[in-house]
N, CA and C of each residue as an Amber inpcrd file, in Angstrom:
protein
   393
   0.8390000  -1.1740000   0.0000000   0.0000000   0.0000000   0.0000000
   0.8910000   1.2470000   0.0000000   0.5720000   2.4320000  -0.6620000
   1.4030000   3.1770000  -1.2860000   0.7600000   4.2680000   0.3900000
   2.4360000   4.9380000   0.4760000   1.9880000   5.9150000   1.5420000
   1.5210000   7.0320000   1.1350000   0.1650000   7.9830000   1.3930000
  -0.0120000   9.3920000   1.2140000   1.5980000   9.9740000   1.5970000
   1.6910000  11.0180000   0.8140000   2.8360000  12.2890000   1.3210000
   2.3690000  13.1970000   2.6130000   2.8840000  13.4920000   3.0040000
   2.5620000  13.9990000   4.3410000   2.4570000  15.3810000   3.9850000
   1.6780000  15.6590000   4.8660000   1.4020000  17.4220000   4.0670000
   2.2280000  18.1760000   5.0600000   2.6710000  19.4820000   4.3290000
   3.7710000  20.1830000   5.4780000   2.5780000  20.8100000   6.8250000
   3.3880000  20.5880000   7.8050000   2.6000000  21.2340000   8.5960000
   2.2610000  23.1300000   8.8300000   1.5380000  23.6240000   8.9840000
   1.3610000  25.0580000   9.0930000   1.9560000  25.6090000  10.0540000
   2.8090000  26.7490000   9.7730000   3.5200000  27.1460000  10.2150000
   2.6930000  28.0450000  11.2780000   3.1220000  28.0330000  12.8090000
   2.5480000  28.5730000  13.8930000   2.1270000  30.0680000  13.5830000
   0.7660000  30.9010000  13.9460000   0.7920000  31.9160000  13.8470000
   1.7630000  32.9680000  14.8070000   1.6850000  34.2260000  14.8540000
   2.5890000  35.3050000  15.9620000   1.0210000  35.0970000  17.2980000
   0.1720000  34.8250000  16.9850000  -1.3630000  34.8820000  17.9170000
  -0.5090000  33.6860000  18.7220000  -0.5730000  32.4890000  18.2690000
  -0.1020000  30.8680000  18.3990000   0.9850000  31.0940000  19.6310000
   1.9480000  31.9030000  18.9510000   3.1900000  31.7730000  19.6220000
   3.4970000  32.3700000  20.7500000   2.2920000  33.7710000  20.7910000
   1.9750000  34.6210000  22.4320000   1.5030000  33.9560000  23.3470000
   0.3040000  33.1090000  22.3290000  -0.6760000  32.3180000  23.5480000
   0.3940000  30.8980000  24.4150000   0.9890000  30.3610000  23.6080000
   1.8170000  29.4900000  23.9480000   2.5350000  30.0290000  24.7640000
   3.3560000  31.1220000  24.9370000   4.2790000  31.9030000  25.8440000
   3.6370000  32.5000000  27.3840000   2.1160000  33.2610000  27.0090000
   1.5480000  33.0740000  28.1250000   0.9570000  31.8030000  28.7790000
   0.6610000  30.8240000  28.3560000   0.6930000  29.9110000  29.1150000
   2.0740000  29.1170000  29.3290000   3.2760000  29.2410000  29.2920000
   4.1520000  28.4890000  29.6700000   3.8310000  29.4620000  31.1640000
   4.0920000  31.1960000  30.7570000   4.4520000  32.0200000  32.6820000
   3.1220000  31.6970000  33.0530000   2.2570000  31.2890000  33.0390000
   1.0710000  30.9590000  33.5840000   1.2190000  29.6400000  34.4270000
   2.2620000  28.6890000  33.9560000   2.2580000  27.4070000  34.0090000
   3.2740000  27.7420000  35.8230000   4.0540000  28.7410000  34.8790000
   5.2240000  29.4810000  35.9270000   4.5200000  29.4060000  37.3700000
   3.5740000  30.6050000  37.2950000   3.0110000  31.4700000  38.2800000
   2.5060000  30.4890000  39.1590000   1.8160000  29.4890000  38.3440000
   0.5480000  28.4710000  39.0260000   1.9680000  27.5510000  40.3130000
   3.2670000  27.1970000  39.7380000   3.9630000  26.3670000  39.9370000
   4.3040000  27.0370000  41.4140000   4.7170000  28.2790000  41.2860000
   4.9900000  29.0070000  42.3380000   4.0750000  29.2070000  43.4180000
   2.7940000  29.1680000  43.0930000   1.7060000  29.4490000  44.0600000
   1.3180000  28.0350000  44.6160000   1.5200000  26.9210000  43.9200000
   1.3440000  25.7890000  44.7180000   2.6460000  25.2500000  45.5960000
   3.9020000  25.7640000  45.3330000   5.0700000  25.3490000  46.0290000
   4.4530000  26.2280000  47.2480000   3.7690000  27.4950000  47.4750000
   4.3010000  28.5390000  48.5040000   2.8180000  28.1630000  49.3450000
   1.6870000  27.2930000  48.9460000   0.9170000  26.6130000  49.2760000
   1.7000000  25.4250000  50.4160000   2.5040000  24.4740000  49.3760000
   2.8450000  23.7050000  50.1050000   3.6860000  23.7800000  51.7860000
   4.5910000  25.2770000  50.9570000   5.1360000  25.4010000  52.3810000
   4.5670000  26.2760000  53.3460000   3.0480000  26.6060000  53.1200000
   2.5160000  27.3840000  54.3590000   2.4160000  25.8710000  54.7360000
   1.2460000  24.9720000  54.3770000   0.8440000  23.7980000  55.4640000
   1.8730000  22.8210000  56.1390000   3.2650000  23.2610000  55.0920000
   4.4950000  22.4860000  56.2490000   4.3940000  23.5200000  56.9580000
   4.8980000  24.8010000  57.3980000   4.7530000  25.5780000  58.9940000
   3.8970000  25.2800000  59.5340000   2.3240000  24.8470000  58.9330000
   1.7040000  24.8160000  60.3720000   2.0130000  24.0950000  60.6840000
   1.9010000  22.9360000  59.7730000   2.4680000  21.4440000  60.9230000
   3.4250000  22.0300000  61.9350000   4.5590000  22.3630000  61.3280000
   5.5970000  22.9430000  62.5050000   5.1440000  23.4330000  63.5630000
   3.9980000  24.4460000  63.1740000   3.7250000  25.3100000  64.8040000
   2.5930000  24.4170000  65.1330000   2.0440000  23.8650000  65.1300000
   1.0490000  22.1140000  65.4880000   1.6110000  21.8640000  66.6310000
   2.9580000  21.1450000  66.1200000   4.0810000  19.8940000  66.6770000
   4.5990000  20.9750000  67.6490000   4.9630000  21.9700000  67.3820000
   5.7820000  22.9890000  68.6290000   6.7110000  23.5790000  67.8790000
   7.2470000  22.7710000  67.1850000   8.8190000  23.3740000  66.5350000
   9.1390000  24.5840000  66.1650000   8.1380000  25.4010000  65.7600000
   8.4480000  26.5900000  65.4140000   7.1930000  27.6170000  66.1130000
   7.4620000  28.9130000  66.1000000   6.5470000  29.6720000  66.3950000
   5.4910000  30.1250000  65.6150000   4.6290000  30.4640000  66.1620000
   3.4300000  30.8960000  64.7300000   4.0930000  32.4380000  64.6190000
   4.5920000  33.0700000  65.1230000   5.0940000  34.1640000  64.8310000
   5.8870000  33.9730000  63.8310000   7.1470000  33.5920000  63.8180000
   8.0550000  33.3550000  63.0040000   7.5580000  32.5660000  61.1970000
   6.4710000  31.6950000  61.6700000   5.7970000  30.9370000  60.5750000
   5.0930000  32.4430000  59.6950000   4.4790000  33.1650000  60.7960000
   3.9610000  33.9480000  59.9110000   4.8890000  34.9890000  59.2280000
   6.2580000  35.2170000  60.0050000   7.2840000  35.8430000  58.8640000
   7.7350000  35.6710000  57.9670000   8.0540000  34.0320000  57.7890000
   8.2630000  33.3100000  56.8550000   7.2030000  33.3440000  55.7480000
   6.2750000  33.2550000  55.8270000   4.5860000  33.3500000  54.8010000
   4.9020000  34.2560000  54.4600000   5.0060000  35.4020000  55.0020000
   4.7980000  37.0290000  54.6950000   6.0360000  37.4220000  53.7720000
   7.4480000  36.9460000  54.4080000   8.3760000  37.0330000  53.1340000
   8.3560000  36.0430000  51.9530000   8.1420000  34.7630000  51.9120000
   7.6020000  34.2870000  50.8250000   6.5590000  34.9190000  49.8000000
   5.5080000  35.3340000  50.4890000   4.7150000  36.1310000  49.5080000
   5.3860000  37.2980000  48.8270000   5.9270000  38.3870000  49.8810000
   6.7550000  38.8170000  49.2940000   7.9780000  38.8260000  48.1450000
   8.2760000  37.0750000  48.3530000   9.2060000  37.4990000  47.5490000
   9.3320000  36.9640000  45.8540000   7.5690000  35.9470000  46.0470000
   6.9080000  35.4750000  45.0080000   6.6110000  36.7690000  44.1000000
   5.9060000  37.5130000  44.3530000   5.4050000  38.6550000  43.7760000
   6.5120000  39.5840000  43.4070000   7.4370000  39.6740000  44.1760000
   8.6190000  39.9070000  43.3440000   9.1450000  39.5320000  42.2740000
   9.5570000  38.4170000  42.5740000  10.1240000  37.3830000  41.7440000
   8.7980000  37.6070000  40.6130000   8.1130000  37.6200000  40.4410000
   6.8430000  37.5260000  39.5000000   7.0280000  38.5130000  38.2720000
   7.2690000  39.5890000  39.3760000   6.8390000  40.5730000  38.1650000
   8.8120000  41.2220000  37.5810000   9.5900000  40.4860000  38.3740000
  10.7730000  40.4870000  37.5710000  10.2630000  39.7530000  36.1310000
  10.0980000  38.6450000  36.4250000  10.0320000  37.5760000  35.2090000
   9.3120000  37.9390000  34.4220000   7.8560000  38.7880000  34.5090000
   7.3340000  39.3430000  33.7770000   7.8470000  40.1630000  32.8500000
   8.3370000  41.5260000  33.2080000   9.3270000  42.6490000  32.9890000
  10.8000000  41.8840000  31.9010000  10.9750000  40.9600000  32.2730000
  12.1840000  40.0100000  31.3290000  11.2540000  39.6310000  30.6260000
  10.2870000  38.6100000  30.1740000   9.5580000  38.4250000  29.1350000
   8.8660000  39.3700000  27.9370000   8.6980000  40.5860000  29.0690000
   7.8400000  41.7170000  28.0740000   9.1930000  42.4030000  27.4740000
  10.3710000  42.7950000  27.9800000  11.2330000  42.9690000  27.0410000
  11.8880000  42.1900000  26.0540000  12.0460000  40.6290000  26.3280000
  12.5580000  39.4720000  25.4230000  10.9980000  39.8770000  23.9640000
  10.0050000  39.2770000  24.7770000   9.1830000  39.5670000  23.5300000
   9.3280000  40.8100000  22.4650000   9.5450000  42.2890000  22.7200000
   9.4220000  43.5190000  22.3270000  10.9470000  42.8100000  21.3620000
  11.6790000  42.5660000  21.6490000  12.7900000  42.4540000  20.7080000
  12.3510000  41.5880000  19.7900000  11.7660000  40.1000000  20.4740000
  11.5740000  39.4060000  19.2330000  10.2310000  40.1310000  18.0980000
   9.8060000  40.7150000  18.6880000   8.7250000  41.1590000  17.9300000
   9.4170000  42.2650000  16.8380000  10.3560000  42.8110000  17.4450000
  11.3450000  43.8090000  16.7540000  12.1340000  43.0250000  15.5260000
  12.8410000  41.7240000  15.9960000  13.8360000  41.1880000  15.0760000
  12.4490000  40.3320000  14.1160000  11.3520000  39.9350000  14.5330000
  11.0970000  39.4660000  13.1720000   9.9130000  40.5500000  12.1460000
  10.5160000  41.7340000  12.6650000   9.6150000  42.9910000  11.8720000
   8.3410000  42.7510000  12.1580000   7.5820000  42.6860000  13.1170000
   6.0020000  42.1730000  13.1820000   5.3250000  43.3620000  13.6850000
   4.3690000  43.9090000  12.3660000   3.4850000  45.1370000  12.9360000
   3.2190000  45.2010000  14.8730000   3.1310000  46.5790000  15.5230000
   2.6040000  46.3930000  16.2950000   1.2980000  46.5780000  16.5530000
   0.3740000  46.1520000  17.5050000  -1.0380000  46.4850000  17.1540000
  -1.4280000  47.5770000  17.0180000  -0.9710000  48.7760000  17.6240000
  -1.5830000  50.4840000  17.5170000  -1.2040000  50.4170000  15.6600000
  -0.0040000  49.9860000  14.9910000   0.3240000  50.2270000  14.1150000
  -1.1030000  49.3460000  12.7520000  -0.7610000  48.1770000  13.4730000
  -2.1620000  47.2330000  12.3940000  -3.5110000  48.0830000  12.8110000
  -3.8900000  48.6600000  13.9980000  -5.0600000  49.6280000  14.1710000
  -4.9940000  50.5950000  13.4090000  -3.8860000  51.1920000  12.7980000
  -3.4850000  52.8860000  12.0080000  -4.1930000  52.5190000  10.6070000
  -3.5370000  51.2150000  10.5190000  -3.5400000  51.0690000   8.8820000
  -4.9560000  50.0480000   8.8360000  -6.0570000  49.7840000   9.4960000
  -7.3560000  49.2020000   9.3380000  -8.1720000  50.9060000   9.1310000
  -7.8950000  51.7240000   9.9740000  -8.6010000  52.6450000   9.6880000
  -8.2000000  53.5630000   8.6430000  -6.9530000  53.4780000   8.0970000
  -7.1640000  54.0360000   6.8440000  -7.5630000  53.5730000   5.4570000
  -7.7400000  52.1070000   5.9920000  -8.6710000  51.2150000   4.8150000
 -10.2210000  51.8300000   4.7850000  -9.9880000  51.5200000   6.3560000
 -11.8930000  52.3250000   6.0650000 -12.3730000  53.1810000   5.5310000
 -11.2610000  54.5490000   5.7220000 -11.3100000  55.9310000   5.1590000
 -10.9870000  55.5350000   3.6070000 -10.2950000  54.7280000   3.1120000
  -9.8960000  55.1510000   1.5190000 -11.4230000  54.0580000   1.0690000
 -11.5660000  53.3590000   1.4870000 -12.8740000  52.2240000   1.1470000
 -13.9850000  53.1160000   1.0590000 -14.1440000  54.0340000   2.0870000
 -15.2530000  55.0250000   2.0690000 -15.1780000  56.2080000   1.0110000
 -14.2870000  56.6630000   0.8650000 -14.0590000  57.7720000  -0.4400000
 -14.3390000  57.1330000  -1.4920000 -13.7840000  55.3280000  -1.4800000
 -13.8980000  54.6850000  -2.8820000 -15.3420000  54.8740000  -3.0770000
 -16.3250000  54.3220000  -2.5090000 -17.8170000  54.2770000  -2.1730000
 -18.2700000  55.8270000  -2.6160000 -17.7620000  56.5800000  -1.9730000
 -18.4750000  58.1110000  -2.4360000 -17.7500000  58.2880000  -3.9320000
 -16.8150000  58.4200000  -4.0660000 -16.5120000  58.0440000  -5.8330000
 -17.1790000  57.4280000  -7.0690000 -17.4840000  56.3740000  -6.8170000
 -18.2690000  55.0590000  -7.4390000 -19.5110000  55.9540000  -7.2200000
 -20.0200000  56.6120000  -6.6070000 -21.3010000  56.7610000  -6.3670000
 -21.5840000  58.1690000  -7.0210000 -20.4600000  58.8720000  -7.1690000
 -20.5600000  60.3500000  -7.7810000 -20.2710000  60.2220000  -9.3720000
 -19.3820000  58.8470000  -9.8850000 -19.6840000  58.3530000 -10.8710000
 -20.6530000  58.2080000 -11.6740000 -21.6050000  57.1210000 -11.1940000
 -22.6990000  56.7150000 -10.9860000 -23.9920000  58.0310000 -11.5470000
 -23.5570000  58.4560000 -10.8050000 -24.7760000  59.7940000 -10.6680000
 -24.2310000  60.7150000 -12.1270000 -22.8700000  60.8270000 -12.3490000
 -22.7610000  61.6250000 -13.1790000 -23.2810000  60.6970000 -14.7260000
 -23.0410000  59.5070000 -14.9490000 -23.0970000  59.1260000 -15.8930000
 -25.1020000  58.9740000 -16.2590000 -25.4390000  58.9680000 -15.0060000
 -26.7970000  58.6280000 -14.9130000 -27.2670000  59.8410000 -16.2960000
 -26.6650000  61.3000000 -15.6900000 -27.0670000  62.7220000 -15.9020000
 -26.6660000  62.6370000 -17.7340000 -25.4760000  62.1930000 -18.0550000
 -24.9500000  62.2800000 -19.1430000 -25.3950000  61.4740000 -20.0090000
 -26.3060000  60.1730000 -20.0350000 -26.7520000  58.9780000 -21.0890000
 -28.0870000  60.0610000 -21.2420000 -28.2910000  60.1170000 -22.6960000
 -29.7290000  60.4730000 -23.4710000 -30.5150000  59.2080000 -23.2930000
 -31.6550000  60.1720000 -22.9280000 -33.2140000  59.1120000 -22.9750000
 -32.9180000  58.6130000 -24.1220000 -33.5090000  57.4400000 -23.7850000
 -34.1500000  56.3960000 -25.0560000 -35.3920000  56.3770000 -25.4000000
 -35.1960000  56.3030000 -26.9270000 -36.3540000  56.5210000 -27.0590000
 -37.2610000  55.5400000 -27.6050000
């Protein structure tokens, strides 16, 4: 039995390749919030058992959060500049820019329309009745 050729696959869109990128730091964020999960319910155990203080547990929480949300929006701030370059090195409109140039389609589409239509009207004026 003869094999079909395999068809090339389609090349990822720039939409494809954001959405994929926000969900990897999504994947990030989630990873971080369940590690800092895990280690609140190890302190309590700790302050449960005795071993540690709930004071101290709660410093520990409080700089963890702290230093998640840090850490967060570093990584953010590195992604939104990594992206801006790649978006730079592979020349890819930006959206205010693809917004500039939809509305001047509209505007030249609309003159076309009043054109065609002043056409229209003139030729109407210029054909002799039939008779």
């Amino acid at each position: 039995m003869a094999k079909k050729p395999q068809e090339p696959t389609p090349e990822p869109t720039s939409g494809e390749f954001f959405s994929f990128l926000r969900k990897i730091f999504l994947v990030g964020v989630g990873s971080m919030a369940l590690a800092q999960d895990e280690a609140i319910n190890f302190l309590d155990k700790l302050v449960e058992r005795g071993e540690i203080a709930e004071t101290d547990a709660r410093k520990l929480v409080d700089e963890m959060k702290e230093r998640r949300h840090t850490y967060s929006s570093q990584v953010e701030e590195k992604i939104e500049q990594r992206l801006e370059k790649l978006v730079a090195r592979l020349n890819l409109p930006r959206r205010d820019e693809v917004q500039e140039l939809a509305d001047r389609i509209n505007r030249l589409t609309e003159k076309v329309a009043e054109m065609q239509k002043d056409r229209t009207a003139g030729e109407a004026l210029q054909k002799p009745p039939e008779i």
